[in-house]
Structures are given as structure tokens and as C-alpha cells.
C-alpha positions in Angstrom: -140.8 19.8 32.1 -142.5 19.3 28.8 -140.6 16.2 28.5 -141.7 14.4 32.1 -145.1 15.4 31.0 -145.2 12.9 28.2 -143.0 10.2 30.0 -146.3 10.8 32.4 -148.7 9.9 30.4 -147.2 7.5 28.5 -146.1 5.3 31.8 -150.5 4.5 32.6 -150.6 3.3 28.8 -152.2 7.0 27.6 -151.8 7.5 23.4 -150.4 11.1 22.4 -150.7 13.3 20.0 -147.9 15.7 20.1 -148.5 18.5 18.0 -148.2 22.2 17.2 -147.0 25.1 14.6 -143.4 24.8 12.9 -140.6 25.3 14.9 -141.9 25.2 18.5 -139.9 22.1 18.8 -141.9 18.8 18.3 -138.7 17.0 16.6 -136.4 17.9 19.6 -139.1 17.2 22.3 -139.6 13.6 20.5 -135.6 12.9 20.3 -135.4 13.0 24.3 -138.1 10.6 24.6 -136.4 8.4 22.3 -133.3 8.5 24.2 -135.0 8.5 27.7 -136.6 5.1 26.6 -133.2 3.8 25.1 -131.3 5.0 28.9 -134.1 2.4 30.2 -133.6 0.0 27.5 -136.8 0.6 25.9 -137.7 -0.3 22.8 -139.2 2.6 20.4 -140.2 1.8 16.9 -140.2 5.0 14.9 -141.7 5.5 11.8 -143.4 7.4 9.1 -145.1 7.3 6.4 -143.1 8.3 3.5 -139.3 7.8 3.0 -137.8 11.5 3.5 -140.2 11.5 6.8 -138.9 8.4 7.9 -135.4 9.2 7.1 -135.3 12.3 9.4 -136.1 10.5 12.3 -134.1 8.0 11.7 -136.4 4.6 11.4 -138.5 3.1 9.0 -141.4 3.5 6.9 -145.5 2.6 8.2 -145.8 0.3 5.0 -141.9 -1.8 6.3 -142.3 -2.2 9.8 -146.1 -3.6 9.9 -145.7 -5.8 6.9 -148.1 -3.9 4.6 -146.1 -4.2 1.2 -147.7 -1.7 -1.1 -151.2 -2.0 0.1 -153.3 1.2 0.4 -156.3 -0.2 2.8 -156.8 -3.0 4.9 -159.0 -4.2 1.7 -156.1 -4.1 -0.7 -154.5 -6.2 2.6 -156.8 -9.0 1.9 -156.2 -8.9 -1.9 -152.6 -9.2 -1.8 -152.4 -11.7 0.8 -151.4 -9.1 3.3 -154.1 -9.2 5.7 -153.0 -12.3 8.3 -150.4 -10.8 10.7 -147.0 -13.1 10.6 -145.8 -14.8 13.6 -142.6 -12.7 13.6 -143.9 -9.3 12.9 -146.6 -9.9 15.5 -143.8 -10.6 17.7 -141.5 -7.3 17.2 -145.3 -5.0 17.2 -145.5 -6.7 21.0 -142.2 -6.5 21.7 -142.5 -2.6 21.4 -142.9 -0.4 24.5 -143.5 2.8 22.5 -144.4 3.2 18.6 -144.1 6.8 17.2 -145.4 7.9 13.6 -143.7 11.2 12.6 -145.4 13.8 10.3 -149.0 12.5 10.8 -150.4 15.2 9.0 -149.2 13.0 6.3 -150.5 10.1 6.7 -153.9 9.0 5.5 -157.0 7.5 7.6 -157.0 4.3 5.3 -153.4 3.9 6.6 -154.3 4.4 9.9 -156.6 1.9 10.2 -154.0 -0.7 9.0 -151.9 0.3 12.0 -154.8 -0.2 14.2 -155.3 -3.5 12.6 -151.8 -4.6 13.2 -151.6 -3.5 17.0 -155.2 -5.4 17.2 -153.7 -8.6 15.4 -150.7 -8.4 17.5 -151.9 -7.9 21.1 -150.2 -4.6 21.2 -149.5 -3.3 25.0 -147.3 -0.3 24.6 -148.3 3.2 24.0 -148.6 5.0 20.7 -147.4 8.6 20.1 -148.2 10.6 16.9 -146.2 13.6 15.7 -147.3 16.6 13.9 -149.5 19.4 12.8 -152.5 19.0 10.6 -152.0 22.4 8.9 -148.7 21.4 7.5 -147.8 18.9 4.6 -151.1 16.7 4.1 -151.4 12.7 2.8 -150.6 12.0 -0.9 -153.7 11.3 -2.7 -153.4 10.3 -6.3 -156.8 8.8 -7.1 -158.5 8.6 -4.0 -160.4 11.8 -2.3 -158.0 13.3 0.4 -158.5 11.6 4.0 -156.8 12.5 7.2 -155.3 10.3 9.8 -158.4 12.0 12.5 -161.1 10.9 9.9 -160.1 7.2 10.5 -162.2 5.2 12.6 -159.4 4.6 14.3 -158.7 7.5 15.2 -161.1 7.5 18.3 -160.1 4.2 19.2 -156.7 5.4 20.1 -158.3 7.9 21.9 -155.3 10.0 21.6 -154.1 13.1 24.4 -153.7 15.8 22.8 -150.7 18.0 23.7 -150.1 21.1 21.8 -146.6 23.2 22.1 -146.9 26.6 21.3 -143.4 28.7 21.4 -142.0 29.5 18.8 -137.9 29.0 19.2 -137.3 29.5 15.4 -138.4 33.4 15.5 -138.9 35.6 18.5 -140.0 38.3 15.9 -143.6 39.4 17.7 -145.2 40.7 14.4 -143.7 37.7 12.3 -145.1 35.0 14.3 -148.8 36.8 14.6 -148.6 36.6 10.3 -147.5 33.0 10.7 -149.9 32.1 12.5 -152.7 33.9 10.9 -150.9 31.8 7.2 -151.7 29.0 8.8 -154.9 28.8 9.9 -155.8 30.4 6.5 -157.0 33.6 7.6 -155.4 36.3 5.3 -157.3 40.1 5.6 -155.9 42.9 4.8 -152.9 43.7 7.3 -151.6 40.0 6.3 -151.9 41.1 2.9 -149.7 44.0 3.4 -147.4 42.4 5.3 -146.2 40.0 2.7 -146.1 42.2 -0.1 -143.6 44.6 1.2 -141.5 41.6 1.6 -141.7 41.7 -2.5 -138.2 42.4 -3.9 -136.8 41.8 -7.6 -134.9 38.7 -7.9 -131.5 39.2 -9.7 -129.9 36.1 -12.0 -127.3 35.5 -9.5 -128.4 35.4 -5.5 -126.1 33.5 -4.3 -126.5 35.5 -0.8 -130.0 33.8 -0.3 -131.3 30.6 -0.1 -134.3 29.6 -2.6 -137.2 27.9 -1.5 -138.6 25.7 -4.0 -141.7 23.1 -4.6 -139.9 20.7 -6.7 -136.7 18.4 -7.2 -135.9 19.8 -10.8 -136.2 23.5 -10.0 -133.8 23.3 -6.8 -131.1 21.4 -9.0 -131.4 23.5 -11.9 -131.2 26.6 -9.9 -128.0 25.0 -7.8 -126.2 23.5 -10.7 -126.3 27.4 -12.8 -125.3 28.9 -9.5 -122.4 26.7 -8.5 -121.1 27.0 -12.6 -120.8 31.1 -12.0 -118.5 30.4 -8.9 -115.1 30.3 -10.1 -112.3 27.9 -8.7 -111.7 24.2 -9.0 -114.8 21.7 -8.6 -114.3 19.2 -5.8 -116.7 16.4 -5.7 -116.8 14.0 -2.6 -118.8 10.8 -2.7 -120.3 9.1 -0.1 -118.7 6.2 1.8 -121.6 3.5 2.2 -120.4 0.5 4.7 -122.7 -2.4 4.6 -123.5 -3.8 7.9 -125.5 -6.7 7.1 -125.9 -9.3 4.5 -128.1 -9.1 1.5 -128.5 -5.5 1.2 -129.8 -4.6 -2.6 -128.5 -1.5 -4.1 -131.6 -0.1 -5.0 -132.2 0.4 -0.9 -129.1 2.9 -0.8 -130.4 4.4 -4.0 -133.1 5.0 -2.0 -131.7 6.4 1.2 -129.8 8.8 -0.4 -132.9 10.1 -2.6 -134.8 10.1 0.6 -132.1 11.4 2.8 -130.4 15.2 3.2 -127.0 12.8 2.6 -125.8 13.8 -0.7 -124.6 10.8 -2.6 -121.8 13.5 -4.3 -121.4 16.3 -3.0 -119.9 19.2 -5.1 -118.6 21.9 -3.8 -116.2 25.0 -4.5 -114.3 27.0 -2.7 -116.1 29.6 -1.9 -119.9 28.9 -2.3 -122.4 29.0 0.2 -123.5 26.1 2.1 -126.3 25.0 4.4 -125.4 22.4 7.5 -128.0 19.8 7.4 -127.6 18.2 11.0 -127.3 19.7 14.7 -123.8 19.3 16.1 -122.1 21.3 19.1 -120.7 24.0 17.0 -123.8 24.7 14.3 -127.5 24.0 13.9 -129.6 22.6 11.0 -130.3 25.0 7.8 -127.0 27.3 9.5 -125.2 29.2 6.7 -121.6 29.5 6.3 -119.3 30.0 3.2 -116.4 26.9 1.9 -112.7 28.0 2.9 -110.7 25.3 2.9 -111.6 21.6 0.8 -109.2 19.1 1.8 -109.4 15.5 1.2 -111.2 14.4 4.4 -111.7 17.4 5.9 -113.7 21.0 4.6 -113.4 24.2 6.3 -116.8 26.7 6.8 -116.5 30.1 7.7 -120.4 31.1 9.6 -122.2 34.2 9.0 -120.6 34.9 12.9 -117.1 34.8 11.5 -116.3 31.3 13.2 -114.6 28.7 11.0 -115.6 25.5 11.7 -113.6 22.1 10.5 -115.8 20.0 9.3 -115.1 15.9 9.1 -117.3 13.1 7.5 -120.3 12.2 9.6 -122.3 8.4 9.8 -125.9 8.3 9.1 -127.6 4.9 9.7 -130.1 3.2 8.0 -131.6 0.8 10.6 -134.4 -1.5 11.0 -136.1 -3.7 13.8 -135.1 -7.9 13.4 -135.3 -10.6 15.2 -131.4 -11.9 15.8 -129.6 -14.9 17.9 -127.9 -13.6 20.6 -126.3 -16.5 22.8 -128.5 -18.9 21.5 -131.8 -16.6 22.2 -133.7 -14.9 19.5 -134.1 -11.0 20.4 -135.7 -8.0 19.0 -132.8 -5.5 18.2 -132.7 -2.4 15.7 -130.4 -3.6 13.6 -127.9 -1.1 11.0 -128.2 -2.3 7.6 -125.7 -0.1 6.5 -123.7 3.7 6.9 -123.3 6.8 4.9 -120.4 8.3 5.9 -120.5 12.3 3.8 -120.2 16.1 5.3 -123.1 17.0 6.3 -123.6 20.1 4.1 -125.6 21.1 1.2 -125.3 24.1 -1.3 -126.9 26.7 -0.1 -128.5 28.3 -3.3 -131.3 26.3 -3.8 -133.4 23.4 -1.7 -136.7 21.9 -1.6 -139.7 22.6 0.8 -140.1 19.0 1.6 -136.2 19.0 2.4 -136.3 22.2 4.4 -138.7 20.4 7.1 -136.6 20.9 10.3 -134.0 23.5 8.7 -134.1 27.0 10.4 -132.6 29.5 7.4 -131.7 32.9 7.9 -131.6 34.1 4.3 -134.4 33.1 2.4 -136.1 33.8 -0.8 -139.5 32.0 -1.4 -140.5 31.1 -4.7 -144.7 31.5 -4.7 -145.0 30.5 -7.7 -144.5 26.8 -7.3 -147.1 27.0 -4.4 -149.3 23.7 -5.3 -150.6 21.9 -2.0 -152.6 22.9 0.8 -150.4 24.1 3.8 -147.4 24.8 1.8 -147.0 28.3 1.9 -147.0 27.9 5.7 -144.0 25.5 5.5 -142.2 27.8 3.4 -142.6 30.7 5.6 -142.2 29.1 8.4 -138.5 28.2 7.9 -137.4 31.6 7.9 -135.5 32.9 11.0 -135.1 36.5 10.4 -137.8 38.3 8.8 -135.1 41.2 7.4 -133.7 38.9 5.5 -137.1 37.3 3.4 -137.9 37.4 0.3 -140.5 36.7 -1.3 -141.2 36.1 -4.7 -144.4 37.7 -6.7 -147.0 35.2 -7.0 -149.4 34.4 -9.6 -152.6 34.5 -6.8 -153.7 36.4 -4.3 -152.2 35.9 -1.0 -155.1 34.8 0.5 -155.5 31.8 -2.6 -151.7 30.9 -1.6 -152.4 30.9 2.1 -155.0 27.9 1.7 -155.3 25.0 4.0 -157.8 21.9 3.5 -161.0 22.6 5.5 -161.2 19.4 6.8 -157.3 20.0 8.7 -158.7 23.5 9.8 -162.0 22.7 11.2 -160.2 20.0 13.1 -156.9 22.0 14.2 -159.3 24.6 15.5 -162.0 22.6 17.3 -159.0 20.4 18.7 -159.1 20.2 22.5 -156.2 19.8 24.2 -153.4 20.5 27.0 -150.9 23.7 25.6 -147.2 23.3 26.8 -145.1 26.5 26.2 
């Protein structure tokens, strides 16, 4: 249903903008487009913004795929040469029947505008679908004030459908939800208040039964390094396998991927610790817990919360990206894999970013507040959690209301948003 509804629109030419709260299902909803168009051998370019974003979905970043090199507007184009479209980039844009940008909430109106510029120069005649909710993580903005991909002027332009999915699948908790919801649009009185402090407990030293939730990089490490050295038994360590599929591939790219990525480059592990999956497979879901029985040399055994052990082998994550190739003497379009990461898709589960969590649904979950910095971010947080019994959340320096904030320039928009609600 909700998936004929955009294959609907998007057959007379109509631009979407596919959004709604965390875990109502946007990510799944935009995989069985991607591989409706690819049953009709469809092209779909899929991008992002930023790496991680772009890594999740599995494509490429805004700044590689329309030839923007490190500009920030379509002024900085001109001044680096940038601005005139090449022959072959104009080709692949055209050759395009549907370009997706995940996470627009992250993206920036100055980088908007040089996607509008490049579907202009390029005769563009697909469709364009963007991904995301406005009241989650916003653009990074270092010098420049904060701008929003709806403040661009081409933003109209597209003049986008909105479609806005609205059930929750992470948490059928009634109560929860209704606090979620009120997080996110910012709007924190007293019973919210409440709420969230009694989910208050002391954190001990060792928690290895709960997953933190933290803001940075260093703090998630830290936190999983200490927690893994109290674990007794021997320390296995397995390293990626990275294949190379096509020439000229510098190693800072893999760096890159794998910094980007929820693919750990090494990946140590113990017998016994806790462990998060980080993909969707038959047998377990993204953010799942489970605890390490068995580490063999190609193969690792996790025992779930639900008692079942599943065996665990290596599985391949591509890094791909459009180019133009000879095939029987005729140059085609084809998404080509630059190279493999063959690693077990697990993680500890002590410890693991916000920005990493985006997707994850975690069951045991301990939030720490304290390293609450950008708008939206609380929201994130709490929004991963599946099973409200199991939250914890830690004191925080603010008010709840002063963590709960969102940019007024995403609220007044979000809530002033018109557009068609699929449940």
C-alpha cells in the first residue's frame, strides 16, 4: 500500500518528500523502492550528505556524485572551477530515473541549491525523492548561520509531495510514544517532566546489561574499551577482509568507509560480552542484543535475549559508485563496486554513538544527557529505545525542557507542513 503510493506519484514525474518521526519506517519503505526500480532495471542514485548517512544506504555522498568537490554554495562552485557541469556527470544525472537524498534534515539549503543547479545543467527528467524528518539531526554549520534544506529557494522549485508516515513499529508502548512525540516537537510541561525523571536511576561502574547512548566518538570507546577489559577470557580480534574490485582505489577511501560505516575495521570480542547486530538478516534485526558463546575462526556464536543461538558468518558490505563503463563496445551507466568489507556484523554492546544508533532499535538502553549538544538530539536518543522498562536515563545538567529543544525554524515548518499521512 504505502509503497504503490509512492511508485504512484513518482510514475507522472511528482517529487517526494517522505518523512516522519523515528522508527515509523522511512528506511524500510525507501529500500522497496529501491529494489522495485532495480526489478525494472531502474536506475536510482542514492545519496546523502554526509559519509555515515550515505553509508547506511548504501551509495554515495551529495558533494561525489554531482561533482561538487568541497564546495559549500554554488558561489564557492564558480571559485573553484566547479560551476560548468562535465559532459560525463551530466550524462549519469540524465541517465537517472530516480535520485534519492537520505537524512535531509541534514542537509543544508546552500547544498540544495547546488543539486537544483546540477539537475538544471543536466536536463534532468527523473523524479527526486528526499528522506527524512526535520526534527531530527540538523545540517553541520561551522561558520555559517544554520539553513535548512526547505529554506532553499529550491526548495519550492521542486515543489515536493509531502507524505508523512506516522506508526510507530519501534514501540507500541501508548504512553511512550505520546512523550516521544511531545520530545520532539519541543513541547515539555509538566507530565513530560515527570515522565522522564522517574526513568532516573544511579548508574553503577560496570553496566554491562545496558547499552550507553553517547554524543561522541571518544566517550563510546572509552566506555567500551574499560568494559570489554573487566570481561574475563581470552581477547579475539578479527579484521576485516577488504577485496578491491576496481583499479586505483587509495587507501585513504577504505580508511574512510570503515570510519563512516557500522563495519568494524577490528573487531574485538570476548567470550561472553554483549553485542549489538548492526544489519537486518532472517534470524535478527538491527541494534538486537545477544551475548558471544562460541568465537571460532570464521564463524561466532550469539545466544539472543529469547534464548536462540544464532551462528554468525562474515558478511559483504559494498562500497559502490555510479561510472560510465564499456560493455560490448558501448559505454553504459552502471553502479559500479569499488571494493568489499567482508566482517560480522556485530558491535559491542556497551557503548555506541547517537549518530551510529540511527536505524538501531535497542532494548536496553541507558542515555547519557549530559552529552546532549544539538538541536533534536535528545529525540534521537530516546527514540531508539524499544522497551520503555528497560530505559535509563541519566541525570542531566538542564532542565528537561532545555534538553528537549528543537531549532525553531524545523518546528514552525514540521508543524505548518501540509501533507498526505500514511499509517
Amino acid at each position: 500500500m504505502q509503497l504503490q503510493v509512492l511508485v504512484d506519484y513518482l510514475k507522472t514525474g511528482q517529487n517526494i518528500f517522505l518523512t516522519g518521526g523515528a522508527g515509523v519506517g522511512k528506511t524500510t519503505l525507501t529500500r522497496q523502492l529501491i529494489a522495485s526500480y532495480a526489478i525494472q532495471n531502474k536506475k536510482v542514485a542514492k545519496l546523502a550528505s554526509t559519509g555515515i548517512a550515505a553509508t547506511l544506504i548504501g551509495g554515495q555522498t551529495l558533494h561525489s556524485f554531482f561533482d561538487f568537490s568541497i564546495a559549500k554554495d554554488t558561489e564557492d562552485l564558480r571559485r573553484r572551477g566547479k560551476f560548468a557541469l562535465k559532459n560525463k556527470i551530466s550524462k549519469l544525472i540524465r541517465s537517472m530515473n530516480l535520485i534519492i537524498i537520505d537524512e535531509i534534515s541534514m542537509v543544508s539549503a546552500d547544498l540544495l541549491d547546488m543539486v537544483y543547479l546540477r539537475l538544471e545543467q543536466s536536463d534532468f527528467s527523473g523524479s527526486l525523492m528526499v528522506v527524512g524528518d526535520f526534527l531530527q539531526l540538523p545540517p553541520v554549520a561551522r561558520e555559517q548561520e544554520l539553513s535548512f534544506a526547505f529554506e532553499a529557494q529550491s526548495w519550492k522549485r521542486f515543489a515536493f509531495k509531502s507524505i508523512e508516515l506516522t506508526h510507530n513499529f519501534r514501540s507500541e508502548d501508548i504512553e511512550f510514544n505520546s512523550i516521544l512525540n511531545s520530545v520532539r516537537l519541543a513541547q515539555v510541561g509538566a507530565d513530560e517532566h515527570l515522565y522522564l525523571h522517574n526513568l532516573i536511576c544511579p548508574i553503577d561502574e560496570n553496566i554491562s546489561s545496558h547499552t550507553l547512548l553517547f554524543g561522541t566518538n571518544a566517550s563510546a570507546a572509552k566506555h567500551n574499551a574499560a568494559q570489554l577489559k573487566l570481561c574475563d577470557g581470552v581477547l579475539h580480534e578479527y579484521i576485516a577482509h577488504t577485496i578491491k574490485k576496481a583499479k586505483n582505489i587509495e587507501e585513504k577511501m577504505v580508511e574512510q568507509f570503515y570510519k563512516d560505516s557500522r563495519v568494524a575495521k577490528v573487531l574485538s570480542l570476548k567470550v561472553g560480552v554483549p553485542v549489538l547486530f548492526t544489519a537486518n538478516a532472517h534470524n535478527y534485526i538491527n541494534g538486537e542484543r545477544g551475548v558471544v558463546e562460541a568465537l571460532l575462526e570464521d564463524k561466532i556464536r550469539v545466544r539472543k535475549s529469547s534464548g536462540i543461538v544464532v551462528t554468525l558468518e562474515r558478511t559483504s558490505t559494498q562500497k559502490s559508485r555510479w561510472d560510465q563503463v564499456k560493455i560490448d563496445g558501448k559505454l553504459e551507466f552502471i553502479e559500479e563496486v569499488l571494493f568489499t568489507a567482508y566482517q560480522f556484523p556485530l558491535t559491542l554492546a556497551y557503548a555506541i554513538t547517537i549518530h551510529k544508533s540511527q536505524g538501531m532499535s535497542i532494548e536496553h538502553l541507558v542515555i547519557d544527557t549530559t552529552e546532549i549538544f544539538a538541536p533534536s538530539q535528545f529525540y534521537v536518543a530516546l527514540s531508539r529505545a524499544t522497551n520503555i522498562k528497560t530505559l535509563i536515563l541519566k541525570q542531566p545538567r538542564v532542565n528537561w525542557s532545555k534538553l528537549a529543544f528543537v531549532h525553531p525554524k524545523a518546528l514552525e515548518f514540521t508543524t505548518t507542513l501540509s501533507d498526505s499521512k500514511l499509517s
